[in-house]
C-alpha positions as CSV (number, residue, x, y, z in Angstrom):
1,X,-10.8,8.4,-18.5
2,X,-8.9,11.3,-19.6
3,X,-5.6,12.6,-21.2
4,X,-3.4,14.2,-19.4
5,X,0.1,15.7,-19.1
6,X,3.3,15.2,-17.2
7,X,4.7,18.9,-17.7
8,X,8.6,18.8,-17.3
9,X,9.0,18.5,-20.8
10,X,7.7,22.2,-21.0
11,X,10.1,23.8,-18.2
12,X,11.0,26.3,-20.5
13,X,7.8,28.1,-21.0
14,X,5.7,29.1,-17.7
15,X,2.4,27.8,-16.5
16,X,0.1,30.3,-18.3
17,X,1.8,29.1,-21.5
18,X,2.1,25.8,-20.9
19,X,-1.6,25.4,-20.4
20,X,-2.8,27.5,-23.4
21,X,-0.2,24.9,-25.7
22,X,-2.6,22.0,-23.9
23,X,-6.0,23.4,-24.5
24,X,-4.9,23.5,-28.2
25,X,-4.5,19.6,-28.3
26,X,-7.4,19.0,-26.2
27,X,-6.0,18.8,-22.8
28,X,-7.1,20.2,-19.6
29,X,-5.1,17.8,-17.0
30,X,-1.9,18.4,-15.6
31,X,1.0,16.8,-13.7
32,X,3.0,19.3,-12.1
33,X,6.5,18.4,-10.6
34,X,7.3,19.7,-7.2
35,X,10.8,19.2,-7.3
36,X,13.9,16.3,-7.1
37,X,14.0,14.5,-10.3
38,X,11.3,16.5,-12.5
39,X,12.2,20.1,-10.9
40,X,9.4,22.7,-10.0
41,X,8.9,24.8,-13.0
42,X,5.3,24.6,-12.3
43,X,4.4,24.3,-8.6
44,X,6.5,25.3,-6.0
45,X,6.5,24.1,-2.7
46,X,6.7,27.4,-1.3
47,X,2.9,27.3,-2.0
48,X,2.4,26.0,1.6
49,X,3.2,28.8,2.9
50,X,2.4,31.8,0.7
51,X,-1.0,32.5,0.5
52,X,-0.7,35.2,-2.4
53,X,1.6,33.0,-4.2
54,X,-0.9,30.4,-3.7
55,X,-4.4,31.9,-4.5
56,X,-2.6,33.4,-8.4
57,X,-1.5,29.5,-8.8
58,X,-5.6,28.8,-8.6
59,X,-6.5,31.5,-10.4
60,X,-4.3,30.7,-13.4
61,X,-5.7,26.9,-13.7
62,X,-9.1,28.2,-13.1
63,X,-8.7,30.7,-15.9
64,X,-7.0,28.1,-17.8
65,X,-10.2,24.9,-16.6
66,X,-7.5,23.2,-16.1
67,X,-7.0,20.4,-13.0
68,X,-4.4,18.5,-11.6
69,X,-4.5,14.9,-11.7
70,X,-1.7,14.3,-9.4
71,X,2.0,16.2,-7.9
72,X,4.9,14.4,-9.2
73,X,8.6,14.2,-6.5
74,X,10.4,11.5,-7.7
75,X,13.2,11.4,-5.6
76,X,15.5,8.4,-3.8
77,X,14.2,9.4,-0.3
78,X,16.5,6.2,0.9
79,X,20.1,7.4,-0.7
80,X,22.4,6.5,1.4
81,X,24.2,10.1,1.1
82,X,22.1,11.4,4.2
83,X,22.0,15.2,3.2
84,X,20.6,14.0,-0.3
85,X,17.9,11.5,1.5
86,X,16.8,14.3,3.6
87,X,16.4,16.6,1.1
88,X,14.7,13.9,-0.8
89,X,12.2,13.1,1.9
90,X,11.1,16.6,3.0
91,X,10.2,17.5,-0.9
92,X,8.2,14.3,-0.6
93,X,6.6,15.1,2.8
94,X,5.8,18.8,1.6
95,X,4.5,17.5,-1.9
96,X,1.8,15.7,0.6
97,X,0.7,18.6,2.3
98,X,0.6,20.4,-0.8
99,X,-1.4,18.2,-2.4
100,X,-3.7,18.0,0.7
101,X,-4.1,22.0,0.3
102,X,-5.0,21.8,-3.2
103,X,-7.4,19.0,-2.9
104,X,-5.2,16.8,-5.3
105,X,-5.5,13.0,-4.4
106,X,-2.6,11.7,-6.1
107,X,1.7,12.2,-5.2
108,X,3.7,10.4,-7.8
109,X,7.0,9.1,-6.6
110,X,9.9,6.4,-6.4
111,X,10.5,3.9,-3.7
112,X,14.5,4.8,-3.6
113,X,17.2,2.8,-3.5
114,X,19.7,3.1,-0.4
115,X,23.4,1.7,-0.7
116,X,25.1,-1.9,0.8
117,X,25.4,-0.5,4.5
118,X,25.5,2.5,6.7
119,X,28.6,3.6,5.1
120,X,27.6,3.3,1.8
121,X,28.1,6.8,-0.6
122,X,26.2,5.8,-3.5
123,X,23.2,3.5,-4.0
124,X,23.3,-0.7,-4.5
125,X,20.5,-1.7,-7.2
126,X,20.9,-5.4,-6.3
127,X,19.6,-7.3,-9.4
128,X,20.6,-11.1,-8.7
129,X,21.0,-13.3,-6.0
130,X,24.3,-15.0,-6.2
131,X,26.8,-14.8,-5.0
132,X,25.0,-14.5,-1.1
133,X,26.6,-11.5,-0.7
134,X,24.4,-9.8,-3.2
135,X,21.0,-11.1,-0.8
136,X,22.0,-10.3,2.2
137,X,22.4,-6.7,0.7
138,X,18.7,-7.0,-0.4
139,X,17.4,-8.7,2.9
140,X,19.7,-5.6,4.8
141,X,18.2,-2.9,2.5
142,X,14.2,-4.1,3.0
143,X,14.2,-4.5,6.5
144,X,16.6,-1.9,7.7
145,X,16.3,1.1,5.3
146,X,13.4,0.4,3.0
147,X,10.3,-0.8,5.5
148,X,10.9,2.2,8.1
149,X,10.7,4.9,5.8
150,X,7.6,3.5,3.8
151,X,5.4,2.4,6.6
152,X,6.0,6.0,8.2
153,X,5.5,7.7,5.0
154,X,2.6,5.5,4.2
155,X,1.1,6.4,7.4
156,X,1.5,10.2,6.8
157,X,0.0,10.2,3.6
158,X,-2.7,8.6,4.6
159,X,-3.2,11.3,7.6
160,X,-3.5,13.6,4.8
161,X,-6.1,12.2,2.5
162,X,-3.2,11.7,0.0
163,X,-2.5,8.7,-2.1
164,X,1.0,8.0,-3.0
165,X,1.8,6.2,-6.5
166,X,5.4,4.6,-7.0
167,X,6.7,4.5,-10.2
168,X,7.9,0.9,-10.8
169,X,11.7,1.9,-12.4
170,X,15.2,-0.1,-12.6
171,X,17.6,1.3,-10.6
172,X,15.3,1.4,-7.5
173,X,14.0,-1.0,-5.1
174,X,10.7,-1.3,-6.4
175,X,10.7,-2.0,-10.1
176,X,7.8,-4.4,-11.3
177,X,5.0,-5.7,-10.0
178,X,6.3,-7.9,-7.4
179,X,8.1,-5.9,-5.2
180,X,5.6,-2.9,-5.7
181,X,2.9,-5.3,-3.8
182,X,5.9,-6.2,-1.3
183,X,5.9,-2.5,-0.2
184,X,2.2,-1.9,-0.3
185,X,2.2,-4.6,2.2
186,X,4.8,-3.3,4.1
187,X,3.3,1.0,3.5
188,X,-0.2,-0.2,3.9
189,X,-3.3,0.7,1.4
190,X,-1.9,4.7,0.7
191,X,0.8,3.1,-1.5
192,X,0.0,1.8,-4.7
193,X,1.3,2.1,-8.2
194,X,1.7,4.3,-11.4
195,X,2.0,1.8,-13.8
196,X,4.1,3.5,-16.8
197,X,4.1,0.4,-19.7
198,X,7.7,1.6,-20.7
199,X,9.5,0.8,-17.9
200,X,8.0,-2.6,-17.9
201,X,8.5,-3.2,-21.4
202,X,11.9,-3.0,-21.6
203,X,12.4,-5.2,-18.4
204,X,10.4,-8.0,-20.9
205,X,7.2,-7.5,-18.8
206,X,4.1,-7.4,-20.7
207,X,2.0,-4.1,-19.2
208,X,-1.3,-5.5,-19.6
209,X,-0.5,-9.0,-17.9
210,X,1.0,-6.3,-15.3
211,X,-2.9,-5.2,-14.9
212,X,-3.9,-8.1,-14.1
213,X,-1.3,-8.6,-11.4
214,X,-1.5,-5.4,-9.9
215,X,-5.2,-5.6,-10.0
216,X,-6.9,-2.5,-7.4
217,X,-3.3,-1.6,-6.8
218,X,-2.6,0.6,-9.6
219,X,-3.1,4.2,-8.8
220,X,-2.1,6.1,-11.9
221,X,-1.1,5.7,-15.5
222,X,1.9,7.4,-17.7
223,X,1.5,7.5,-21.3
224,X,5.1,6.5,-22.6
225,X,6.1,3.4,-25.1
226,X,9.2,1.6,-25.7
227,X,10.7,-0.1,-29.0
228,X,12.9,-2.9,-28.5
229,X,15.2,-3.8,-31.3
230,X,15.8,-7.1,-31.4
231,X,18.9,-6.4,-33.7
232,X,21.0,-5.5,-31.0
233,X,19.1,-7.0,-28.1
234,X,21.5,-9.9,-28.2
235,X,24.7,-7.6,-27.2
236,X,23.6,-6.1,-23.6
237,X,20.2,-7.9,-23.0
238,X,17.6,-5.4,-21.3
239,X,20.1,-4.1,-19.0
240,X,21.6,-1.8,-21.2
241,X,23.8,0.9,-19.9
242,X,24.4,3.0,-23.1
243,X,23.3,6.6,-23.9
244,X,19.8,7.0,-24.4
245,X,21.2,9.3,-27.4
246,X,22.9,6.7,-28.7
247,X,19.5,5.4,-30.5
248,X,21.8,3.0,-33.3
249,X,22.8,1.1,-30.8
250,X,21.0,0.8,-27.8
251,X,18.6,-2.0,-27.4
252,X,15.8,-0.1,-26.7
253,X,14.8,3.3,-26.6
254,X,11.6,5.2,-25.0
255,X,9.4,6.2,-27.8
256,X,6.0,8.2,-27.9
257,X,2.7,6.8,-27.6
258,X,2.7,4.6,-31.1
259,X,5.6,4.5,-31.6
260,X,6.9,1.6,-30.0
261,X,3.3,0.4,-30.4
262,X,0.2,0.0,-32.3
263,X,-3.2,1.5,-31.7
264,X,-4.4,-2.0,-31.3
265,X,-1.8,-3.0,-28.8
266,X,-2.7,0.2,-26.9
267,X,-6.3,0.0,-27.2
268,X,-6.3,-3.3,-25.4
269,X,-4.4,-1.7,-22.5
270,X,-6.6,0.9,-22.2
271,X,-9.6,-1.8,-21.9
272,X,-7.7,-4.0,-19.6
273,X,-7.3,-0.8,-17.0
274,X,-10.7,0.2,-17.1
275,X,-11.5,-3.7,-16.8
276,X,-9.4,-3.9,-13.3
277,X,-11.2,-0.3,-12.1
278,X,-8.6,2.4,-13.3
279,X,-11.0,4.6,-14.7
280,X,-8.5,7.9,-14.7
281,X,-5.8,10.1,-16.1
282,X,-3.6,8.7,-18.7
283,X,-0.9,11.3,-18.1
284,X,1.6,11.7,-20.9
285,X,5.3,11.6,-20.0
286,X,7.5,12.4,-23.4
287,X,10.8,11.0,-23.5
288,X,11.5,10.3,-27.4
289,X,14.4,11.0,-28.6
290,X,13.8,10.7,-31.9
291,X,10.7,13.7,-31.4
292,X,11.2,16.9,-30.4
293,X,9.1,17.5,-27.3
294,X,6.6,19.5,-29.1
295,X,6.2,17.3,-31.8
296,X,6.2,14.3,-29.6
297,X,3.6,15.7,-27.1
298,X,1.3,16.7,-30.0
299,X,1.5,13.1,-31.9
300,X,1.1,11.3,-28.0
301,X,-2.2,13.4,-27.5
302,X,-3.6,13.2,-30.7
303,X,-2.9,9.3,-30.4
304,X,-4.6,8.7,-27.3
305,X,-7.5,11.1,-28.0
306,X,-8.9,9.1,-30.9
307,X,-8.6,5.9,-28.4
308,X,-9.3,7.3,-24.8
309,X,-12.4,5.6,-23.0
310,X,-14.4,9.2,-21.8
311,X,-17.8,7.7,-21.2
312,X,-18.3,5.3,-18.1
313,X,-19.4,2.2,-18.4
314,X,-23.5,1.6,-19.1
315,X,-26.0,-1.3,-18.2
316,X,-25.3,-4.2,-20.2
317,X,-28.4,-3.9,-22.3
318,X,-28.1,-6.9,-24.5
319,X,-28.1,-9.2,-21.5
């Protein structure tokens, strides 16, 4: 395994310097967002088709020995504003090619969320099944919206050599375990996970039972805790809609790697991944806000350096 780093937290410094600030903690990986949700301060699309913008891109990781572990668009490629699902899809079906043309095997993305109908202007994050209305939504959303779009996008992916990792995240159809497997049966074997602990944490899933579930499934790994405080738990349940800023009283909060928990707890996830076959990047995604972001990325990497699992596994000699 390694550690590496989800770089939107540094859009304000450029590639050149965002890589030197890495190889000071110890980090030579890199997630680079192509655009949507986590922007493209770092890797533009227009890669595919400039050559000379293309080549100085390689040349500044190689200078750098640095790699990519995997191109990040998470996007709602189902909204059910069309212009903003088309946009959506063809910064997903570009980071694919991209990531063909660099050699990179992994996209990061989310499954999307589309509205109640056709006529819909804003998505429907259906989150319980009564009255009927509310799964007949669902049941419309799956079969009419959500299955075309991931079984051709699946399919092209897998033209291209290129894995596609959905991040498993409230507010979108596919937000734990269960219904990332449903798509992956629906998308086929080119669809699996990233399995980021926070998001399951707050939705009172335990991450590392969440291994054991998702079993070969999981595709990548983000490096991001939550703290739940139980003191104000009892007011909103999980489904909190406050601030994030608003830290007094939310009931939970994203933290940085340790924060939310222990080495212990952490070391045991780490174990359990490599356990199920997930042998690679544990890609840091900062989102404290209680840290700035470059105290929160040095304390994540400095964390999970003293715990990360380099060496592969060896013969059981004692057997």
């Amino acid at each position: 395994m390694r550690v590496g780093v989800f770089t939107p937290l540094l859009s304000q410094f450029t590639l050149e310097e965002v890589l030197r600030k890495l190889t000071a903690l110890s980090i030579s990986t890199v997630e680079l967002g192509t655009g949507n949700y986590p922007g493209n301060a770092h890797c533009k699309l227009s890669m595919l088709e400039n050559e000379k913008e293309l080549k100085e891109f390689k040349t500044i990781l190689a200078d750098h020995g640095a790699s990519i572990s995997a191109l990040s668009c998470h996007g709602n490629a189902l909204h059910p504003d069309e212009a903003r699902a088309r946009e959506a899809r063809e910064v997903s079906r570009k980071t694919v090619l991209l990531a063909e043309k660099l050699e990179v095997p992994m996209v990061v993305d989310f499954s999307g969320c589309p509205g109640d109908s056709r006529e819909a202007k804003a998505p429907n994050w259906v989150t319980c099944p009564w009255p009927p209305d509310y799964l007949e939504v669902l049941k419309w959303q799956w079969e009419e919206i959500v299955a075309p779009y991931w079984r051709a996008h699946g399919k092209f992916a897998a033209e291209h050599g290129v894995k596609i990792a959905i991040e498993m995240h409230p507010g979108f159809v596919v937000y734990n375990p269960e219904t990332l497997l449903r798509l992956r049966e629906i998308a086929g074997p080119s669809v699996g996970a990233n399995l980021d602990p926070s998001h399951l944490f707050w939705q009172g899933i335990d991450p590392i039972a969440a291994i054991r579930v998702l079993g070969d499934a999981i595709f990548y790994v983000h490096a991001k805790d939550t703290q739940i405080y139980a003191q104000n738990l009892p007011r909103t349940g999980v489904l909190d809609t406050k601030a994030y800023t608003d830290e007094r009283n939310r009931a939970w909060i994203f933290r940085t790697c340790g924060y939310g928990h222990g080495e212990e707890w952490w070391r045991e996830f780490i174990s359990t991944l490599r356990m199920f076959g997930y042998n690679e990047v544990l890609s840091i995604e900062h989102e404290d806000s209680l840290l700035s972001a470059g105290e929160g990325l040095m304390k994540a990497a400095a964390f999970l350096n003293g715990i990360v699992l380099r060496e592969p596994t060896a013969a059981a000699w004692w057997v």
